[in-house]
N, CA, C and O atoms as a Tinker XYZ file with bonds, in Angstrom:
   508  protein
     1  N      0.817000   -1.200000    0.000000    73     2
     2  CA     0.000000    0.000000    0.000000    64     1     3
     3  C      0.856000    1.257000    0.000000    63     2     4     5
     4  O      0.401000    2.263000   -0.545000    81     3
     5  N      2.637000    1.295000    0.840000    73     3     6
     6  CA     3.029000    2.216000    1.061000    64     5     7
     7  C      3.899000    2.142000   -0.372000    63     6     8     9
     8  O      4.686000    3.082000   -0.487000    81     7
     9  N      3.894000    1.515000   -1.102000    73     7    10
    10  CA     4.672000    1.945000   -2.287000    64     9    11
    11  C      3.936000    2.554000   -3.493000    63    10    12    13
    12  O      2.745000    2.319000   -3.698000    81    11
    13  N      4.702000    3.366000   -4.305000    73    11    14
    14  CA     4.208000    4.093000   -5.805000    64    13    15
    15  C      3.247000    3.507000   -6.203000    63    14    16    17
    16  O      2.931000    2.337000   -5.986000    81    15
    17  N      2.717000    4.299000   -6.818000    73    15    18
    18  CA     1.793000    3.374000   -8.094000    64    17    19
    19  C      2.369000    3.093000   -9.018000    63    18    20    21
    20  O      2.022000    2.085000   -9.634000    81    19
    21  N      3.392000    3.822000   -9.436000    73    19    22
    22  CA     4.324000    3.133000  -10.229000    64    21    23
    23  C      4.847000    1.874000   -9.888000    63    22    24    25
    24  O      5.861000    1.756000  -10.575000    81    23
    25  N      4.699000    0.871000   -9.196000    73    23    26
    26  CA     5.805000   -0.299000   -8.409000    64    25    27
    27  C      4.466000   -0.726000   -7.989000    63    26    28    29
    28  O      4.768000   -1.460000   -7.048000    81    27
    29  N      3.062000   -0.755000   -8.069000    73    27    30
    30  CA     1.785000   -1.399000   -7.998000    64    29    31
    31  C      1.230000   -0.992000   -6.321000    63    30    32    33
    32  O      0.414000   -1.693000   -5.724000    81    31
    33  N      1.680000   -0.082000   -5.900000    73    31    34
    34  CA     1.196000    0.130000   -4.539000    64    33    35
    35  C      0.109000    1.420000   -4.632000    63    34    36    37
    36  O     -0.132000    2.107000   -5.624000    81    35
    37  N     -0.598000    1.547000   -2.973000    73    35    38
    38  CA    -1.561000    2.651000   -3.483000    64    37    39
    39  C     -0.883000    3.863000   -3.153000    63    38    40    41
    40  O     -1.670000    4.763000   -2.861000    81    39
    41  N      0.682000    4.271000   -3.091000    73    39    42
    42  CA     1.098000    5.503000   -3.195000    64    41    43
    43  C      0.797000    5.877000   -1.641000    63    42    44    45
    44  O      1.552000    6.839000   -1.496000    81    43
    45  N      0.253000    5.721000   -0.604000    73    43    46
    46  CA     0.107000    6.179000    0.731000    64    45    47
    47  C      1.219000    6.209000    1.114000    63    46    48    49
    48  O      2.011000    5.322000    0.792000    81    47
    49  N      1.660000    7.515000    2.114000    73    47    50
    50  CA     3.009000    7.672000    2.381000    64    49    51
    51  C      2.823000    7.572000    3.870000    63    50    52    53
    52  O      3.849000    7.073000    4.332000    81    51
    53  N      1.987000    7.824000    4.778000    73    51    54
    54  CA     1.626000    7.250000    6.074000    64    53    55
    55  C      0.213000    6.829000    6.077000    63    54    56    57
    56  O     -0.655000    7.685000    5.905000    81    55
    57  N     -0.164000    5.343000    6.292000    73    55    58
    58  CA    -0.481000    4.625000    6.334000    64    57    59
    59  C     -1.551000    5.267000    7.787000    63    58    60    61
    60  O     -2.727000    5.612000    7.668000    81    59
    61  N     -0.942000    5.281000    8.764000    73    59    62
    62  CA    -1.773000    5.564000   10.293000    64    61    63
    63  C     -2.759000    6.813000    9.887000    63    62    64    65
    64  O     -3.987000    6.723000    9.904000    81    63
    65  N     -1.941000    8.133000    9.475000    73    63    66
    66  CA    -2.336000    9.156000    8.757000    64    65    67
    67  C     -3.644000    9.030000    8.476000    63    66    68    69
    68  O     -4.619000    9.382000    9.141000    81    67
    69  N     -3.545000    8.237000    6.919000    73    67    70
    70  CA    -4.753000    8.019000    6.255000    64    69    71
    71  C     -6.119000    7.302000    7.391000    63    70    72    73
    72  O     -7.287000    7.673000    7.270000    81    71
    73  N     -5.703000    6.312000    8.386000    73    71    74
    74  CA    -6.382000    6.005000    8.491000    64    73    75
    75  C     -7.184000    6.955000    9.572000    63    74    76    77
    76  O     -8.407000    6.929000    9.706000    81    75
    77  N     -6.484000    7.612000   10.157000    73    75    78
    78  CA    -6.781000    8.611000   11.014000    64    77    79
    79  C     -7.930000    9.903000   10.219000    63    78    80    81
    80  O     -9.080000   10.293000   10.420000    81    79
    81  N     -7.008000   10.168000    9.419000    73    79    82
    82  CA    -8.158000   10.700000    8.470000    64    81    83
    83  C     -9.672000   10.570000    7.728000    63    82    84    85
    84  O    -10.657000   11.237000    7.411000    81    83
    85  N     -9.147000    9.297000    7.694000    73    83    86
    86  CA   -10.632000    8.539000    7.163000    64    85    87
    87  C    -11.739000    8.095000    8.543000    63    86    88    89
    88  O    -12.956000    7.915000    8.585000    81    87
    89  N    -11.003000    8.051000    9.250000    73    87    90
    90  CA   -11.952000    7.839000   10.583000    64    89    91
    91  C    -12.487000    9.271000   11.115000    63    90    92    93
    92  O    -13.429000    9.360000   11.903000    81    91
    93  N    -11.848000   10.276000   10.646000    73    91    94
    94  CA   -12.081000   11.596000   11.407000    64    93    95
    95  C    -13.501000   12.122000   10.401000    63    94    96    97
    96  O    -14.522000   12.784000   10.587000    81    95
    97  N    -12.969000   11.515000    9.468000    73    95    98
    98  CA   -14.127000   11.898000    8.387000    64    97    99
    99  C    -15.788000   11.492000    8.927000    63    98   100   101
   100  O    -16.773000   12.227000    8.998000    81    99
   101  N    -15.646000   10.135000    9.238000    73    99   102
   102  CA   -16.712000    9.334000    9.715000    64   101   103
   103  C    -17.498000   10.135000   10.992000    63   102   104   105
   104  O    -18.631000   10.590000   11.153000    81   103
   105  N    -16.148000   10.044000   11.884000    73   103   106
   106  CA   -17.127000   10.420000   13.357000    64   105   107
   107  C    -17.286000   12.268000   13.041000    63   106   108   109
   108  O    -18.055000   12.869000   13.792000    81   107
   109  N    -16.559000   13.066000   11.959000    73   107   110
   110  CA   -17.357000   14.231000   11.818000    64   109   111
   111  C    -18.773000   14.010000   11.323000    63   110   112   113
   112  O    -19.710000   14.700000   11.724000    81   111
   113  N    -18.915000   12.964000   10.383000    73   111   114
   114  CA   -20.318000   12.322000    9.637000    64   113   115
   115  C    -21.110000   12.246000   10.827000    63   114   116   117
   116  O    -22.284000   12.602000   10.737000    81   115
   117  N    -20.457000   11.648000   12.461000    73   115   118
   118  CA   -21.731000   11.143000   13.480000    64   117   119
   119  C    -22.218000   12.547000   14.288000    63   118   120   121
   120  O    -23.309000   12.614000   14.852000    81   119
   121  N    -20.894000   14.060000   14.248000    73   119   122
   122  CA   -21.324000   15.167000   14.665000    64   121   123
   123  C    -22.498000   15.475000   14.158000    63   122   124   125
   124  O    -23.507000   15.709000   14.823000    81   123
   125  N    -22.392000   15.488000   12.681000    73   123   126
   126  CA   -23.478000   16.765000   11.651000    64   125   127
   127  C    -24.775000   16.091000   11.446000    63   126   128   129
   128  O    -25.687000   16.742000   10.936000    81   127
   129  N    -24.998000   14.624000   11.851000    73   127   130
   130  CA   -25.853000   14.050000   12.026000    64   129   131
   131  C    -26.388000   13.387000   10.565000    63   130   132   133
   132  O    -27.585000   13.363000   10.282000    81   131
   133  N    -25.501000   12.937000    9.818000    73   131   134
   134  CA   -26.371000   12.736000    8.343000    64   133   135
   135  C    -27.615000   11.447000    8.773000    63   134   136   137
   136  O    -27.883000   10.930000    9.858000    81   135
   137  N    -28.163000   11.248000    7.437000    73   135   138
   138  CA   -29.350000   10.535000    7.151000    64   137   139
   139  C    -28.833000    8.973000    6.870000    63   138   140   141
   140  O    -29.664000    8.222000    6.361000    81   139
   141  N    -27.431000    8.408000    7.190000    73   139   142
   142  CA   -27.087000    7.119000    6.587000    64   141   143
   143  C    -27.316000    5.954000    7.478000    63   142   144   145
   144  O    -27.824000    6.045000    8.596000    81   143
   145  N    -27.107000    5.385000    7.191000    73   143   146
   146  CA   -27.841000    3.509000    8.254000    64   145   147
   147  C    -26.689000    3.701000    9.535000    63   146   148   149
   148  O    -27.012000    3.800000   10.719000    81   147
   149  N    -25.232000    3.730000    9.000000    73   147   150
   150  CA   -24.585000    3.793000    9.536000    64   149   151
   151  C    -24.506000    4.911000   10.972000    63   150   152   153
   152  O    -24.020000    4.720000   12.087000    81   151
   153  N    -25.257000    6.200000   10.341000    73   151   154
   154  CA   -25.255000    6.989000   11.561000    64   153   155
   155  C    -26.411000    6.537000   12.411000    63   154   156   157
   156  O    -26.436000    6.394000   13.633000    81   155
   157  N    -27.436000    6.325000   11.461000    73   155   158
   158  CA   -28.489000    6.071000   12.591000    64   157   159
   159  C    -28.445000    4.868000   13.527000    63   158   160   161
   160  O    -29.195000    4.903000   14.502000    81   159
   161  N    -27.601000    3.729000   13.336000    73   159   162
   162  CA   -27.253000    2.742000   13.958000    64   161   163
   163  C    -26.666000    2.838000   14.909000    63   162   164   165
   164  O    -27.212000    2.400000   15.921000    81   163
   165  N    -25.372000    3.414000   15.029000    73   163   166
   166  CA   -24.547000    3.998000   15.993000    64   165   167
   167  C    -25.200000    4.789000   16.771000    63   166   168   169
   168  O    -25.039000    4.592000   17.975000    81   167
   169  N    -26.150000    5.942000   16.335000    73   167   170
   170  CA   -26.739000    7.094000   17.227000    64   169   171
   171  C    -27.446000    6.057000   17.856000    63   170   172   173
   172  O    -26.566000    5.699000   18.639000    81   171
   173  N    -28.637000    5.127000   18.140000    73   171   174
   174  CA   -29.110000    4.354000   18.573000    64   173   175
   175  C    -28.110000    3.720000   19.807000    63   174   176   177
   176  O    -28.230000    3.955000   21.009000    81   175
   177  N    -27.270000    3.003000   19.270000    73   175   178
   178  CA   -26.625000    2.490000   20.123000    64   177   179
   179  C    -25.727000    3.058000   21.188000    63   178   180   181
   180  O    -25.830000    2.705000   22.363000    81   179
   181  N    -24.609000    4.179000   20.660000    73   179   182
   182  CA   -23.579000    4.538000   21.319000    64   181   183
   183  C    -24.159000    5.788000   21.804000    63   182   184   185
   184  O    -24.605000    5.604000   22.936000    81   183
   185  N    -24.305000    6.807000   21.460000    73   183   186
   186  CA   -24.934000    8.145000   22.003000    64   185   187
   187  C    -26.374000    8.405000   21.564000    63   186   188   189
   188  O    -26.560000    9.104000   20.568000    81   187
   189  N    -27.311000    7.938000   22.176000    73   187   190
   190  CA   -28.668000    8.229000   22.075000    64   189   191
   191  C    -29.173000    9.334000   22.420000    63   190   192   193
   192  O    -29.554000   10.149000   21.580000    81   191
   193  N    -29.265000    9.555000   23.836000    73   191   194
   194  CA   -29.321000   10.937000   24.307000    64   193   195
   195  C    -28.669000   12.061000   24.302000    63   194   196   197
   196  O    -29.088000   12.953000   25.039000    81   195
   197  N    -27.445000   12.307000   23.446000    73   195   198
   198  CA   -26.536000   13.240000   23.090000    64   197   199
   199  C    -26.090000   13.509000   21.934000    63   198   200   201
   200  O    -26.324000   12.748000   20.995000    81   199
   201  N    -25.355000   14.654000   21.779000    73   199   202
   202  CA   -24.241000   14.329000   20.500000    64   201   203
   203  C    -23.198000   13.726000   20.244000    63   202   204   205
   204  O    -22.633000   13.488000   21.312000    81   203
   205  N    -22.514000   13.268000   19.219000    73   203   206
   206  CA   -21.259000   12.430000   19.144000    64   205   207
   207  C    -20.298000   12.763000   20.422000    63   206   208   209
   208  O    -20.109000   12.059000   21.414000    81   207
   209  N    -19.502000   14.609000   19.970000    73   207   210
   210  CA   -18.968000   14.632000   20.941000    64   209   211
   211  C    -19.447000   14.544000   22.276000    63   210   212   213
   212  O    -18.750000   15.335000   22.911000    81   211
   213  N    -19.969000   14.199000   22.766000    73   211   214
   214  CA   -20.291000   14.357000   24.482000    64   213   215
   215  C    -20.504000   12.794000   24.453000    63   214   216   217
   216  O    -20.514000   12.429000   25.629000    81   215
   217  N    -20.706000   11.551000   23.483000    73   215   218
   218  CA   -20.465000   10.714000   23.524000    64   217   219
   219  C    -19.456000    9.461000   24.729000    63   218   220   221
   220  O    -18.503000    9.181000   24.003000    81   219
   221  N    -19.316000    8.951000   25.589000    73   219   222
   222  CA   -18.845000    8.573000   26.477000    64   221   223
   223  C    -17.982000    7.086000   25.932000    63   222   224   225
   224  O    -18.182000    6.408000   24.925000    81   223
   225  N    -17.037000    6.929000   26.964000    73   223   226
   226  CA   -15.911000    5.440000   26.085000    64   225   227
   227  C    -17.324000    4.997000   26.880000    63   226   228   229
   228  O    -18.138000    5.588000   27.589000    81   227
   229  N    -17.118000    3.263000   26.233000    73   227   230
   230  CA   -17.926000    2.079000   26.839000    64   229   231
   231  C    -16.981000    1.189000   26.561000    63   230   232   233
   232  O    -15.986000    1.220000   25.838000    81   231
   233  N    -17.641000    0.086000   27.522000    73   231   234
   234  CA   -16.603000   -1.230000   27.515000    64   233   235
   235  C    -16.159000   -2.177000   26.337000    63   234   236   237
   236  O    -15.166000   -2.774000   25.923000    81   235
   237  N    -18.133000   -1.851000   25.903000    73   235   238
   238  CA   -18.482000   -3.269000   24.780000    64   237   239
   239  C    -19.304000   -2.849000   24.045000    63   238   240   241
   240  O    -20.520000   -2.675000   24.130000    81   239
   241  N    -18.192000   -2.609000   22.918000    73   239   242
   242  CA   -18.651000   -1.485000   21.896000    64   241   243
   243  C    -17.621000   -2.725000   20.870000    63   242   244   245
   244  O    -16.807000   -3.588000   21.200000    81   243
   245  N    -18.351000   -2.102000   19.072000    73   243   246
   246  CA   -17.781000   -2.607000   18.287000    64   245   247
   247  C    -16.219000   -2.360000   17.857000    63   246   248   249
   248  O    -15.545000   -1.729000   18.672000    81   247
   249  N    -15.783000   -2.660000   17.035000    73   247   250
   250  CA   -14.035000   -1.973000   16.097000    64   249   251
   251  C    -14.647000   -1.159000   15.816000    63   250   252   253
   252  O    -14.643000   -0.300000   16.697000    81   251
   253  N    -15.317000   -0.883000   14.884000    73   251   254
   254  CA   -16.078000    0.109000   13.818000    64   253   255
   255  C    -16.328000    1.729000   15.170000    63   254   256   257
   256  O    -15.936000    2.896000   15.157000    81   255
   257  N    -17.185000    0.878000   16.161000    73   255   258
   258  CA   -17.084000    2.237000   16.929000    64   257   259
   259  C    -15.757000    2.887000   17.525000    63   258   260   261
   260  O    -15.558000    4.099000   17.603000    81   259
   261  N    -14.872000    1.875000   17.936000    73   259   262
   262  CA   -13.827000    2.020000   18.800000    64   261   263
   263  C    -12.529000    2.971000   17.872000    63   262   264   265
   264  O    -11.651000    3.706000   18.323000    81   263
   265  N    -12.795000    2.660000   16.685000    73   263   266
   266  CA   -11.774000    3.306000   15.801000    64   265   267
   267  C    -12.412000    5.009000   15.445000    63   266   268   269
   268  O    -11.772000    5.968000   15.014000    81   267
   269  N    -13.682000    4.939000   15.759000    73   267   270
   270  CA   -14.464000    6.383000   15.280000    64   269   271
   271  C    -14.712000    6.962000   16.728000    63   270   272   273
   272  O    -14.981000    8.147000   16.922000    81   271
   273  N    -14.630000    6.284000   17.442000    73   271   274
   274  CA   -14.432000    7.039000   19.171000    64   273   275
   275  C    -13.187000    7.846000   19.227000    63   274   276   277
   276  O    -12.944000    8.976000   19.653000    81   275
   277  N    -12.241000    6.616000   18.483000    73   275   278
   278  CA   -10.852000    7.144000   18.851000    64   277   279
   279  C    -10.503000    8.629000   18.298000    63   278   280   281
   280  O     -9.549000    9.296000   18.698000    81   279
   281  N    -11.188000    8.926000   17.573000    73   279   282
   282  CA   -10.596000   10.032000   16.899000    64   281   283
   283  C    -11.828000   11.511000   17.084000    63   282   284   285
   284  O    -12.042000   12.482000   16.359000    81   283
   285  N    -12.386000   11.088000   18.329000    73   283   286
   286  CA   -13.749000   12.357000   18.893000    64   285   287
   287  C    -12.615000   13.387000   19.316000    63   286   288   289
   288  O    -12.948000   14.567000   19.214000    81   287
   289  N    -10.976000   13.059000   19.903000    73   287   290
   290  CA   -10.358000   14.463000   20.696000    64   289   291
   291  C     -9.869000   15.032000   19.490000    63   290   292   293
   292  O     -9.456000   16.189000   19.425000    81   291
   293  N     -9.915000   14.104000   18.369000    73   291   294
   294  CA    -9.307000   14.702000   16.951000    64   293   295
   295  C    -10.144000   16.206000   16.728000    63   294   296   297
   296  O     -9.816000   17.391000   16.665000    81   295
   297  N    -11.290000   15.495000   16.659000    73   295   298
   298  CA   -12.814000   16.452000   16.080000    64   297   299
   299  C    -12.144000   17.515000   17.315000    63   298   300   301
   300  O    -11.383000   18.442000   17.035000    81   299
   301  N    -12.499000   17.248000   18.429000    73   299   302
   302  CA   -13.142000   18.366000   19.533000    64   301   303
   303  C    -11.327000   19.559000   18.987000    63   302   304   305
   304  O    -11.466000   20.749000   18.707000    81   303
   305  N    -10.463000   19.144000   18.974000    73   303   306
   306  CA    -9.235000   20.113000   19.066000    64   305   307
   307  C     -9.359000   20.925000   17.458000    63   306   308   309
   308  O     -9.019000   22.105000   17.371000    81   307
   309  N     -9.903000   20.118000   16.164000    73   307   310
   310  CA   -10.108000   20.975000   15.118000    64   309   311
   311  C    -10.889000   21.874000   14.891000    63   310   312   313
   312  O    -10.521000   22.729000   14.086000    81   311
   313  N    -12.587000   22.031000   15.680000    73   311   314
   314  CA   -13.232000   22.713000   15.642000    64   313   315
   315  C    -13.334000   23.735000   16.340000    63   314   316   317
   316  O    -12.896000   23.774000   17.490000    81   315
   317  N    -13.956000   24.779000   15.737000    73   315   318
   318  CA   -14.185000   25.991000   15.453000    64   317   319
   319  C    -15.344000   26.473000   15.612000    63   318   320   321
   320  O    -16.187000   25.822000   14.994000    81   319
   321  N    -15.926000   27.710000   16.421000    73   319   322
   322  CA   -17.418000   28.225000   16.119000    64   321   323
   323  C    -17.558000   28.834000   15.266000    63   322   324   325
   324  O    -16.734000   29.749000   15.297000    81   323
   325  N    -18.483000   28.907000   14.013000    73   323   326
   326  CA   -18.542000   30.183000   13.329000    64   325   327
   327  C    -19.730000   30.845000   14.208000    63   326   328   329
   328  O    -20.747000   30.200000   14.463000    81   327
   329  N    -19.575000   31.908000   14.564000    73   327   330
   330  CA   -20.358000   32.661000   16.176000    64   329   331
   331  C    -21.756000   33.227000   14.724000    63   330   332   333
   332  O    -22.870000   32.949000   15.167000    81   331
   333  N    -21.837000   33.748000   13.567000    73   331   334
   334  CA   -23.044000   33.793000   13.200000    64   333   335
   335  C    -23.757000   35.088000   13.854000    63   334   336   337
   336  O    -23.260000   36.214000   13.866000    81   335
   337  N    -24.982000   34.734000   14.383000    73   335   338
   338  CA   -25.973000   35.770000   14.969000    64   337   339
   339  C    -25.772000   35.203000   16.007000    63   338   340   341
   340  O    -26.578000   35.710000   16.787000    81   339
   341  N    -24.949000   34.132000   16.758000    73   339   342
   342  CA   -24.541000   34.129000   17.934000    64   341   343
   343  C    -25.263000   33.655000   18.803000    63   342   344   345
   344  O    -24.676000   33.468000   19.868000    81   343
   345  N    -26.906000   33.226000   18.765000    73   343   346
   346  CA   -28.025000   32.619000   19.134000    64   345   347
   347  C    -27.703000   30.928000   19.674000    63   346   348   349
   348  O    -28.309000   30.356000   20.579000    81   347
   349  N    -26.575000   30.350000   18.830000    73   347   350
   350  CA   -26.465000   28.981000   19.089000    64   349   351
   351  C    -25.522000   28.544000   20.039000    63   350   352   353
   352  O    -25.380000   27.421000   20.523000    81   351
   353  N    -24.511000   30.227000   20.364000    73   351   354
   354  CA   -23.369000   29.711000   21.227000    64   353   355
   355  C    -23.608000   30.238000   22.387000    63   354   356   357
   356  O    -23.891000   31.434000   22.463000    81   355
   357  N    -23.522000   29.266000   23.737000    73   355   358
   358  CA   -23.115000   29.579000   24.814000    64   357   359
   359  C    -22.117000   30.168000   25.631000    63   358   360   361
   360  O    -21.024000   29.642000   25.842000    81   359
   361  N    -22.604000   31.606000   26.241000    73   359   362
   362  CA   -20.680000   32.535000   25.852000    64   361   363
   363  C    -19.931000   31.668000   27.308000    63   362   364   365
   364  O    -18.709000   31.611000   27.452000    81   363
   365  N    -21.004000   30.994000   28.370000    73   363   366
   366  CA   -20.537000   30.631000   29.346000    64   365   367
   367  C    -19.789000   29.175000   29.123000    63   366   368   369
   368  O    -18.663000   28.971000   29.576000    81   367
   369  N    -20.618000   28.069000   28.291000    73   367   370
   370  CA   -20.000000   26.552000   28.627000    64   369   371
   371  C    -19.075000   26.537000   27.204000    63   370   372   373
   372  O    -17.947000   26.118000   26.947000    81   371
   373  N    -19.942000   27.088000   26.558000    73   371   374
   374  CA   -18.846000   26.853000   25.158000    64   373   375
   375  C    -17.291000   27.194000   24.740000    63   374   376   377
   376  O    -16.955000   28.337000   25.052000    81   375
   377  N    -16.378000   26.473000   24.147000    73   375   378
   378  CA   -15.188000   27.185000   23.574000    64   377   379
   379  C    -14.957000   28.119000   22.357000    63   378   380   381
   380  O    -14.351000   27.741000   21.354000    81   379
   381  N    -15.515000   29.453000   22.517000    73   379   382
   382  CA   -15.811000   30.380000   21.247000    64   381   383
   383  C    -14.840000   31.201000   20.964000    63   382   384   385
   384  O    -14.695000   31.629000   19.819000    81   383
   385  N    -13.844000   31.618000   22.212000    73   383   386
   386  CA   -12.656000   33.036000   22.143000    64   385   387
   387  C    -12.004000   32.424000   21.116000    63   386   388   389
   388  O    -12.013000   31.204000   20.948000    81   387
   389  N    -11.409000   33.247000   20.384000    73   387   390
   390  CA   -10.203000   33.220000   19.612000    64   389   391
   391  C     -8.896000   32.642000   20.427000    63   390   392   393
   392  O     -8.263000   31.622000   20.154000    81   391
   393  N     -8.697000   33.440000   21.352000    73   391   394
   394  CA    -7.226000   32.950000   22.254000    64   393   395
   395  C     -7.267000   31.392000   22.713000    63   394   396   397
   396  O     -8.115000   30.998000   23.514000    81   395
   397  N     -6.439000   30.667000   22.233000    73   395   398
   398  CA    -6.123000   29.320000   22.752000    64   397   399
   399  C     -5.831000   29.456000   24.355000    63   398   400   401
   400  O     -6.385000   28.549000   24.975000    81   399
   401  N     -5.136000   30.317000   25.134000    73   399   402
   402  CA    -5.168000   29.926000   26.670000    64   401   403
   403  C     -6.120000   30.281000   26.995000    63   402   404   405
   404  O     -6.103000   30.252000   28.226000    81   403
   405  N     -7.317000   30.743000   26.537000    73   403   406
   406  CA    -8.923000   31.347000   27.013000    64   405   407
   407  C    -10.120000   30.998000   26.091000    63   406   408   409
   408  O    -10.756000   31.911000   25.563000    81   407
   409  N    -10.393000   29.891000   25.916000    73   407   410
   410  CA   -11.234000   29.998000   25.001000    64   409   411
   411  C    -12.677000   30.519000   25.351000    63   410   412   413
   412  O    -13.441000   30.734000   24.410000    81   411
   413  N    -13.053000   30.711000   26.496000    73   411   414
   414  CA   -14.661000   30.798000   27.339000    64   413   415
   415  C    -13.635000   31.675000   28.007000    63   414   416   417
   416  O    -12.405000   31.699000   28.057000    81   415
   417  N    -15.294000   32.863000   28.834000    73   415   418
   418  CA   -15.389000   33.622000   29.810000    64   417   419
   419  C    -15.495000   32.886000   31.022000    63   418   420   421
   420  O    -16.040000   31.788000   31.136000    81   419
   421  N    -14.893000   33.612000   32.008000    73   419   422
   422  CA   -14.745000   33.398000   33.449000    64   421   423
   423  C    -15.690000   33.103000   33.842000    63   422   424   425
   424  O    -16.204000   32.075000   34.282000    81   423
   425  N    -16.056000   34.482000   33.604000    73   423   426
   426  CA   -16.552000   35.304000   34.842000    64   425   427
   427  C    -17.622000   36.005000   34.203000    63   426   428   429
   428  O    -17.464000   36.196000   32.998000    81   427
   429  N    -18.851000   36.506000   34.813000    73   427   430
   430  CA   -20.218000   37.398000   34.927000    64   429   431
   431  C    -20.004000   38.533000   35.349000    63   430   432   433
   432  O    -19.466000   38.671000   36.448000    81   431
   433  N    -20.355000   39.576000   34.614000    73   431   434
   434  CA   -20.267000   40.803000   35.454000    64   433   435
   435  C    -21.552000   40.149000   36.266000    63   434   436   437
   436  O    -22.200000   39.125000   36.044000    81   435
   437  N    -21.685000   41.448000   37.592000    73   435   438
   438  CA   -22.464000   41.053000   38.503000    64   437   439
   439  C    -23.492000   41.619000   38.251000    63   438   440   441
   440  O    -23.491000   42.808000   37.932000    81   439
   441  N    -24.861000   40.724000   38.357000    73   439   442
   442  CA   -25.888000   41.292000   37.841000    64   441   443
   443  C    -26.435000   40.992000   36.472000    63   442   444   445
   444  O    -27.625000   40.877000   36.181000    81   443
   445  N    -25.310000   40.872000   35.605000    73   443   446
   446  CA   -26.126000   40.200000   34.017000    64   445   447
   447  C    -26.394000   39.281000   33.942000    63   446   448   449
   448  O    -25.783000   38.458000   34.623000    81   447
   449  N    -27.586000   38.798000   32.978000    73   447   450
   450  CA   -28.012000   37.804000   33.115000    64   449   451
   451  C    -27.946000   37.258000   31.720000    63   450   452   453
   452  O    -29.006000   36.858000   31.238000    81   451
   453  N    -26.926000   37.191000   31.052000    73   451   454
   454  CA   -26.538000   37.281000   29.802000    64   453   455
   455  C    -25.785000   35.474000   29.484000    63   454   456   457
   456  O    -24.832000   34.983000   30.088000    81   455
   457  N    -26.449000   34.952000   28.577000    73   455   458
   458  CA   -26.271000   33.597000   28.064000    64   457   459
   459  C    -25.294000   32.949000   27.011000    63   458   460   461
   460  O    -24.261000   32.281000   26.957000    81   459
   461  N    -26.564000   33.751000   25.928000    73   459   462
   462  CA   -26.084000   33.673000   24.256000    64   461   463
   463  C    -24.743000   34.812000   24.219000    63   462   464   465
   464  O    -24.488000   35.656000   25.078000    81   463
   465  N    -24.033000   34.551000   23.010000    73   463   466
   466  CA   -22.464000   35.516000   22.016000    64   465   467
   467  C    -24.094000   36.862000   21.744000    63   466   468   469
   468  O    -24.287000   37.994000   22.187000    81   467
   469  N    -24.804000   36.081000   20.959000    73   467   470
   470  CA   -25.869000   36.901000   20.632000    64   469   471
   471  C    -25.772000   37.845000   21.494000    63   470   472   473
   472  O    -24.793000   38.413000   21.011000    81   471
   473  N    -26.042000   38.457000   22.416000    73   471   474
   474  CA   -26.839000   38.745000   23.748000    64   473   475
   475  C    -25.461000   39.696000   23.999000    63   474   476   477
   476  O    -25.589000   40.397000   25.003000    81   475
   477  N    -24.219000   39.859000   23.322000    73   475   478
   478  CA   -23.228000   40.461000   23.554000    64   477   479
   479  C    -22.492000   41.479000   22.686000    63   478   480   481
   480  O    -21.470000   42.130000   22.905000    81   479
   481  N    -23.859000   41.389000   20.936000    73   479   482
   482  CA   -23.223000   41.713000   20.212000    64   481   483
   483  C    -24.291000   42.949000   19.812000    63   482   484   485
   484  O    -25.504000   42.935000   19.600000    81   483
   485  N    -23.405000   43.900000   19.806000    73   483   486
   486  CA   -24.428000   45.460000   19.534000    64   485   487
   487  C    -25.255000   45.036000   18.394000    63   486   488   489
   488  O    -24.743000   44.433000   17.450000    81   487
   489  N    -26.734000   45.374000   18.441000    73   487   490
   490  CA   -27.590000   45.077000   16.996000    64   489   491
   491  C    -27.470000   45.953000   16.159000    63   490   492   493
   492  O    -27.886000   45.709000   15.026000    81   491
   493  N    -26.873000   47.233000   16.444000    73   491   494
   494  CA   -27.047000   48.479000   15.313000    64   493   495
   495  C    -25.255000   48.070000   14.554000    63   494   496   497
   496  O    -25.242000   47.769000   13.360000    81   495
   497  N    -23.949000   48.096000   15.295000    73   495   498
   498  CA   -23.148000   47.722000   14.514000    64   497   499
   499  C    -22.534000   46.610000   14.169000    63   498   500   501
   500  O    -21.620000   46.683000   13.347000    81   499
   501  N    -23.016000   44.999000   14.884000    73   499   502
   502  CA   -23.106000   43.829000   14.339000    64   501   503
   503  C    -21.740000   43.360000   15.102000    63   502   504   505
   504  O    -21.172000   42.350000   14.688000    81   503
   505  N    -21.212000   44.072000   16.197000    73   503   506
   506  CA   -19.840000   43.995000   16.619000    64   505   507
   507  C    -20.099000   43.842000   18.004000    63   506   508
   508  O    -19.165000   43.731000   18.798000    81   507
């Protein structure tokens, strides 16, 4: 597999890589929730009441899951909020800041009762 295609191989130059990749592909497939047998099977079984990521290890689980588990800290460290109208993100539990040593607020001023990014962003200049 790791040799040319010239020399009859499939040209893969790391092998783990690919497969890492191709699995990251999948369990992003179990985030966004598609319509395939495969997701709905798994959602059934492994995270019913949640989303992928918040998904939990189990003991006695399949390969198929165990290889698409493996790669949920993959997902959680690549993603990104796009903040939008800001309605969907939580400025308190969520990771939305830009800064990697801060991604979430502390702290509340005292007295607000403020939830949503929404809820933070002036409506007249969108900032």
């Amino acid at each position: 597999m790791c040799q040319s295609k010239r020399n009859g191989g499939l040209g893969f130059r790391n092998v783990e890589a690919f497969n890492t990749t191709f699995l990251a592909k999948l369990a992003w497939r179990m985030e966004i929730g598609d319509d395939s047998l495969l997701y709905k099977s798994f959602k059934q079984k492994y995270f019913k009441n949640c989303d992928f990521l918040e998904a939990l290890k189990s003991r006695k689980v399949s390969g198929v899951w165990k290889g698409i588990f493996s790669v949920q800290a993959v997902i959680k460290k690549g993603m990104k909020w796009r903040i939008g109208d800001g309605n969907d993100v939580n400025c308190w539990l969520e990771n939305w800041l830009p800064d990697r040593s801060k991604f979430s607020v502390s702290s509340q001023p005292f007295g607000a009762s403020i939830s949503t990014v929404a809820e933070l962003i002036n409506p007249s200049t969108h900032k």
